[in-house]
C-alpha positions as CSV (number, residue, x, y, z in Angstrom):
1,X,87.5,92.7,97.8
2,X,90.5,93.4,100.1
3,X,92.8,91.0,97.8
4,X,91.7,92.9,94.5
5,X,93.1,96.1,96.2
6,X,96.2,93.9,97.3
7,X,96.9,93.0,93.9
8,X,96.2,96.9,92.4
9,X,98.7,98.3,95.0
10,X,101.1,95.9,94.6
11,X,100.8,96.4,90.8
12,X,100.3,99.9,90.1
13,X,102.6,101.3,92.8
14,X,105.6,100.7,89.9
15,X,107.4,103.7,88.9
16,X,107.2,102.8,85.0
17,X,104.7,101.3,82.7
18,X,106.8,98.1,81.7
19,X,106.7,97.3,86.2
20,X,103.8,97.7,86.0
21,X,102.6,95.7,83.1
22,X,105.0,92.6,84.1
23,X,103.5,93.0,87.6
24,X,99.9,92.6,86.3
25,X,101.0,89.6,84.0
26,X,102.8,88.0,87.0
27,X,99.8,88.0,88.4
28,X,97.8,86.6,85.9
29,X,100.1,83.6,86.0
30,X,99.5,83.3,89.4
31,X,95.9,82.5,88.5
32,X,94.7,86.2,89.8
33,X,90.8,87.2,89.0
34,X,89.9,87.7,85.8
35,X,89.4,91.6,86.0
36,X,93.4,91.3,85.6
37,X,93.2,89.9,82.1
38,X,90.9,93.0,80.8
39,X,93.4,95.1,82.2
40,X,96.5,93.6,80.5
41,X,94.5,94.2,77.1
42,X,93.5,97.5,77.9
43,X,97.4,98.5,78.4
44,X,98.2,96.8,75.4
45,X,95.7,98.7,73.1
46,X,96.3,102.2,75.0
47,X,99.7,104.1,73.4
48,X,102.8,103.5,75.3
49,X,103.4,107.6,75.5
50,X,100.0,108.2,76.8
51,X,100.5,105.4,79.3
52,X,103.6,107.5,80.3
53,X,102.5,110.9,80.3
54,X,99.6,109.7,82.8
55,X,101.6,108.1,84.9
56,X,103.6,110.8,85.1
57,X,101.4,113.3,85.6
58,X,100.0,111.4,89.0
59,X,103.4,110.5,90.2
60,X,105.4,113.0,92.5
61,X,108.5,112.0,92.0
């Protein structure tokens, strides 16, 4: 469990939606769990603004 939460802070700590989508498919080549390949397809289906407007809206910049 404490790797899955590894790999979600070291890929969703990214400032912008393409970090963090490359950081998840890095880790999918690494051979990562397979939660990570749901997650990839997720971002690609959602829209790219919405994907920026909520990571906006949780960020403090």
């Amino acid at each position: 469990m404490m790797y899955r939460l590894d790999i979600i802070d070291r890929c969703f700590s990214k400032r912008t939606i393409e970090d963090i989508k490359s950081a998840i498919e890095l880790e999918a080549i690494k051979g990562a769990e397979e939660w990570i390949s749901a997650a990839i397809e997720s971002l690609n289906k959602a829209s790219p603004f919405s994907l920026k407007l909520s990571l906006r809206s949780v960020c403090v910049s």
